[in-house]
N, C-alpha and C positions, 0 to 999 in steps of 0.2 A: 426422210428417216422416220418421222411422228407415220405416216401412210404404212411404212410397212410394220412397225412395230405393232398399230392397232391392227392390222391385215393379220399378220399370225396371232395375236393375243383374240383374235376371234375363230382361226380356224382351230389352235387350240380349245376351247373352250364347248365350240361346234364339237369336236370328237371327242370331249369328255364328256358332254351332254347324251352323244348318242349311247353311250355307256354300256359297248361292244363288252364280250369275253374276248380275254386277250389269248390272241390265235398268233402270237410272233414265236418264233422257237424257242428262244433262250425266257422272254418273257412267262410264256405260258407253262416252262419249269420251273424257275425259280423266279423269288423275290428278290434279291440282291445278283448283282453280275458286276465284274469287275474288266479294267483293259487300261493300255496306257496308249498315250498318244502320240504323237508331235504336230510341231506345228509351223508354221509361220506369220508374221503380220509386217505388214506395209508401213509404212512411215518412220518408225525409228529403226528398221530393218532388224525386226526379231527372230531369233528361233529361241521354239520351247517345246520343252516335254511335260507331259501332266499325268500322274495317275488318276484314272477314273473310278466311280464307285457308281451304278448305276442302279435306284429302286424302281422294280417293275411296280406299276396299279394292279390291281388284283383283276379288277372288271373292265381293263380299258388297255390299249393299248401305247396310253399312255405311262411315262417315265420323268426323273427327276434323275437329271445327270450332275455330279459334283465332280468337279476338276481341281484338283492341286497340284503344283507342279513347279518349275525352275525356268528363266527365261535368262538367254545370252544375248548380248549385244554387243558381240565383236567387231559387225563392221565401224561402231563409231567408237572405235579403239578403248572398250570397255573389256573389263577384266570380271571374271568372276559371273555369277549366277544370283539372281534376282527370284524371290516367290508372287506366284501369282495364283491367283483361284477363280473359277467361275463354276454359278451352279442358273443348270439351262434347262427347260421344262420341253419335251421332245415328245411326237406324238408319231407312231409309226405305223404310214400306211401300207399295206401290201401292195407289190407291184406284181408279183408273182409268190409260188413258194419260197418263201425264206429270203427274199428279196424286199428290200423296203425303199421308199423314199420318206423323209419326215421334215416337218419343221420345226425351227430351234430358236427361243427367245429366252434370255435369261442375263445376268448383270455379271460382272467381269472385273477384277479386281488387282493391283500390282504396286508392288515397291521396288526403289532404285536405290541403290546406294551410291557412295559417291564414286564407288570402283566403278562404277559404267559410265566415269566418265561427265556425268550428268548431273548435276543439284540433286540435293536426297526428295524425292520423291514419289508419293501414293499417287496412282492413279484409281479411279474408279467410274465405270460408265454403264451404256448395257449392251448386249450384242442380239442381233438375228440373223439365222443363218438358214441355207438348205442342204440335208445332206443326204449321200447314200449308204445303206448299210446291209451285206449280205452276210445272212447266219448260215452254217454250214450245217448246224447239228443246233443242237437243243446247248451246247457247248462252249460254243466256238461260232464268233463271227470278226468280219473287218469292213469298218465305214472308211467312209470320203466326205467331208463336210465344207465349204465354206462359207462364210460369216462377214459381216461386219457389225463394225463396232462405233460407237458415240462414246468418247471418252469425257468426263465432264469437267476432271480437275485439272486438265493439262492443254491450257488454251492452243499452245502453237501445232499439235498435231492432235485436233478433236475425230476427226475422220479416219479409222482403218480398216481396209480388209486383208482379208484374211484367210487361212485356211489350216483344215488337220485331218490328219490319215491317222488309223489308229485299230487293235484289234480290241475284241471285247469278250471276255471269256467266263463262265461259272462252275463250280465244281459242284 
């Protein structure tokens, strides 16, 4: 986990150095872009949905994604919806026009009540992931990402992965 964290926290770093003009479509119109998601993760068998607020770099084609969002945990006979946030630092390379792959490092956050079934509980840890993401327009795009995660306050299930599909749009 320590390998790959430091592996992306260097090729981000590497691509904020080279300190590109951002040439992504939605990026290189605007500053701000929005999208929601869903998702899933492994271990306590979750699904969630998260609105996204995405701030492009001006000179890079790097980003700073925030997620907030609601997470279920029906299969372990949990009732009700749980908040959870993460904000993931995202650098996106071109693989063709309007085509990206990027990597994703950033920390991840959650509360349980006792409707899920589970001890009242914060989670917090940090995740990285790789994802894809095709922009149609200057507008309008929709990614593929999966992730794991290092949870650090929640001994019995510190290991998850993960995944979220999602679209991303600016006006």
């Amino acid at each position: 986990m320590k390998k790959l964290l430091i592996i992306a926290a260097i090729l981000l770093t590497a691509c904020t150095v080279v300190n590109a003009e951002n040439k992504t479509r939605i990026g290189s119109e605007y500053v701000l872009d929005y999208g929601l998601t869903i998702g899933y993760l492994t271990g306590d068998a979750a699904f969630y949905g998260m609105a996204i607020l995405d701030i492009n770099a001006a000179q890079s084609n790097l980003r700073t994604r925030i997620n907030l969002g609601l997470a279920e945990r029906f299969f372990a006979g949990g009732k009700g919806f749980n908040p959870n946030a993460a904000v993931d630092l995202q650098y996106l390379l071109p693989i063709t026009d309007g085509f990206y792959f990027y990597p994703s490092v950033g920390v991840y956050g959650e509360h349980f009540s006792k409707k899920t079934m589970h001890k009242v509980n914060n989670n917090f840890g940090v995740e990285a992931g790789l994802g894809l993401e095709f922009q149609f327009a200057s507008e309008i795009g929709f990614f593929v990402e999966g992730n794991y995660q290092r949870m650090f306050t929640k001994p019995e299930v510190p290991n998850r992965f993960g995944g979220r599909l999602g679209v991303v749009f600016a006006f």
